[in-house]
N, C-alpha and C positions, 0 to 999 in steps of 0.2 A: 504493500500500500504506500503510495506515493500522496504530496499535494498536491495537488491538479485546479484545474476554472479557478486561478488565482488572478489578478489583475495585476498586483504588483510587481514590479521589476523585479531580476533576480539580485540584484545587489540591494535593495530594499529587505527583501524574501532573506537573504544571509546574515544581515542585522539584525531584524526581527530572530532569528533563529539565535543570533548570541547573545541578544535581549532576554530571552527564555531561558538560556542556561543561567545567566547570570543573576536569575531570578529578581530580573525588573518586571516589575507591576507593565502591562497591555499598554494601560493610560499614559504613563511615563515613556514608554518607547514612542509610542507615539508624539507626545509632546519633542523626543530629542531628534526623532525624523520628521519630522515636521509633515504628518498623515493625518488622517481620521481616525479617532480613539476606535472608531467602531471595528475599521478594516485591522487595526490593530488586534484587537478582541477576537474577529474571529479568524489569524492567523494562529494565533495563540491556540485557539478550541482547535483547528486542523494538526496542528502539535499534537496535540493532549488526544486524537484520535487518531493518528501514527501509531504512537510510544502504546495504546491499551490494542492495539489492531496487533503489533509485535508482542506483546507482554502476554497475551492470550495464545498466539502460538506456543511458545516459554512455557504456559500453565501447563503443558503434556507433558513435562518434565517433572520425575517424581524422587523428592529427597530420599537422599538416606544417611546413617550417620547420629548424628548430634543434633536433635529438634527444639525449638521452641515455641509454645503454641500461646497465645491467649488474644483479648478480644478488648476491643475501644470504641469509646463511645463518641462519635465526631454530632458537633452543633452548637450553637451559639449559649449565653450563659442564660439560664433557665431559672427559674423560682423551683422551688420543692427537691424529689430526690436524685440524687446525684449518684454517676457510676451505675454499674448492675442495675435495671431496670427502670432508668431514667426515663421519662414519658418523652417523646416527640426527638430521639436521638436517631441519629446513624449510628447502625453496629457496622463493624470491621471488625473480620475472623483475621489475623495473621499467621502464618507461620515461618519461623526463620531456622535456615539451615547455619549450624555456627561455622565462620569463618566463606562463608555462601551468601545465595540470597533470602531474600523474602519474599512473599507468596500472600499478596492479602484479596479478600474476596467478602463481597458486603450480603451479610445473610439476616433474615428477618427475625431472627432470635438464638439464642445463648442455646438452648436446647439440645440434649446430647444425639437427638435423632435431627438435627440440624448440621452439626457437629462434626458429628463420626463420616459420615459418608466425605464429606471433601478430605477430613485425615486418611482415610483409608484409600483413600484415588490419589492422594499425592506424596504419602509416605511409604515408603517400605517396611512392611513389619518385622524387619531385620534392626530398626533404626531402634537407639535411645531419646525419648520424648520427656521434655518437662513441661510441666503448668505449676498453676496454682494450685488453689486448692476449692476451684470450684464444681460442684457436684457432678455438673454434666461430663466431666472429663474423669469419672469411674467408670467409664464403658471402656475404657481406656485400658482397664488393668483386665474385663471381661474380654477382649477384642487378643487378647494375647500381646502387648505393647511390654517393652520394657519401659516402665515407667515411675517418673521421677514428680515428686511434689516439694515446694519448697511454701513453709507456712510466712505469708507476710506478715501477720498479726505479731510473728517474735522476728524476724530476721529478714533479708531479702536477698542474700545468698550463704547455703553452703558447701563450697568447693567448689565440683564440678555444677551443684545444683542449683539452678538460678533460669530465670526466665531476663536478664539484663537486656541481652539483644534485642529482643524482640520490643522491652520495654523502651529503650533509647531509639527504636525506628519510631513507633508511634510520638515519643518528644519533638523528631525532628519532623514528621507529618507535620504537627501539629505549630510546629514552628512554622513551617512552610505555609501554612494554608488560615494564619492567625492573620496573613499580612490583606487578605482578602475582606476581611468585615463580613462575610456571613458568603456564603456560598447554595447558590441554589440546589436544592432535593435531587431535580432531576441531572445536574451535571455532575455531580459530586461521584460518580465513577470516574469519569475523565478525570478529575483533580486528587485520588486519592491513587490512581496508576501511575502518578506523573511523581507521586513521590516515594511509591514504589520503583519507578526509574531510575530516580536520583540517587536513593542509596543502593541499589544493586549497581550502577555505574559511577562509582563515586566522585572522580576527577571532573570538574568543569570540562578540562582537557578530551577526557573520554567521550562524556557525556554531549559535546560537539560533534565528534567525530561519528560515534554513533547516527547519530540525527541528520547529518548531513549524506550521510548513506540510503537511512532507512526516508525521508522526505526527497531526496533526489535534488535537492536544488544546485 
């Protein structure tokens, strides 16, 4: 999948593309090429449906090894409960292979019959898995999983056992997508792939290179 019925130039189209790595806001690229924020806005959305059009290929890819599983709650700041079973959130399931990548995929609830089936299609049952210590992820020890629980209530690693990875992808999501002021429902797959991206290709440098391949400009 390339970007195509684009208007802009391509030496425009190659700015705009290191506007994005460099994670300048749409608006502001716009302002420093002197465009339409709009044409800006949706070179940026043709981006973000590149990187999830590749990243979905990628999902046939099934870890094995070292896992870490757990689950984040994306959305604006809310009155009432917070975390696990916050009203009116985006859930993201992730998983991160240690020393590898991530693997996040947006499901309508926590649910171990929610759950199990995407672990089970992208892990190897040969692999060592950690979580926490929420309920759903006891199918976990039924499923035949070597598996590891680390309780956050007293500690939040010990040793090899710790869910950190997985914790510091969603900090940096959440970095990334803070700069935005609220993000609409229905686009929030394209933007929650896009920072999936960024940390499995970690280099600005990479993460160019990449893009200039997988958009063709």
């Amino acid at each position: 999948m390339k970007i195509t019925r684009c208007k802009l130039n391509k030496k425009t189209q190659r700015k705009l593309l290191e506007f994005f790595v460099a994670e300048v806001t749409a608006r502001t690229a716009a302002d420093l090429l002197g465009i339409q924020s709009n044409s800006a806005a949706l070179f940026y959305k043709k981006i973000r449906e590149v990187i999830m059009y590749h990243l979905d290929q990628d999902a046939l890819e099934v870890f094995q090894g070292h896992i870490e599983l757990d689950e984040s709650y994306f959305g604006g700041v809310r009155k009432g409960k917070r975390g696990r079973g916050a009203a009116g959130k985006v859930i993201v399931f992730g998983l991160l292979k240690r020393n590898g990548k991530v693997y996040t995929i947006i499901v309508p609830d926590t649910k171990s019959s929610t759950l199990m089936p995407v672990i089970s299609k992208k892990i190897n049952p040969d692999s060592i898995v950690y979580t926490d210590h929420w309920h759903s992820y006891n199918a976990l020890d039924i499923a035949g999983f070597s598996h590891h629980r680390i309780n956050h209530s007293s500690h939040f690693a010990d040793g090899q056992n710790h869910i950190n990875g997985i914790e510091n992808f969603w900090n940096q999501a959440k970095r990334v997508l803070r700069k935005y002021n609220g993000i609409d429902r229905n686009a929030f797959p394209l933007f929650i792939k896009e920072c999936e991206f960024r940390f499995n290709y970690g280099s600005p440098k990479q993460q160019l290179k990449i893009l200039l391949n997988w958009t063709e400009i």
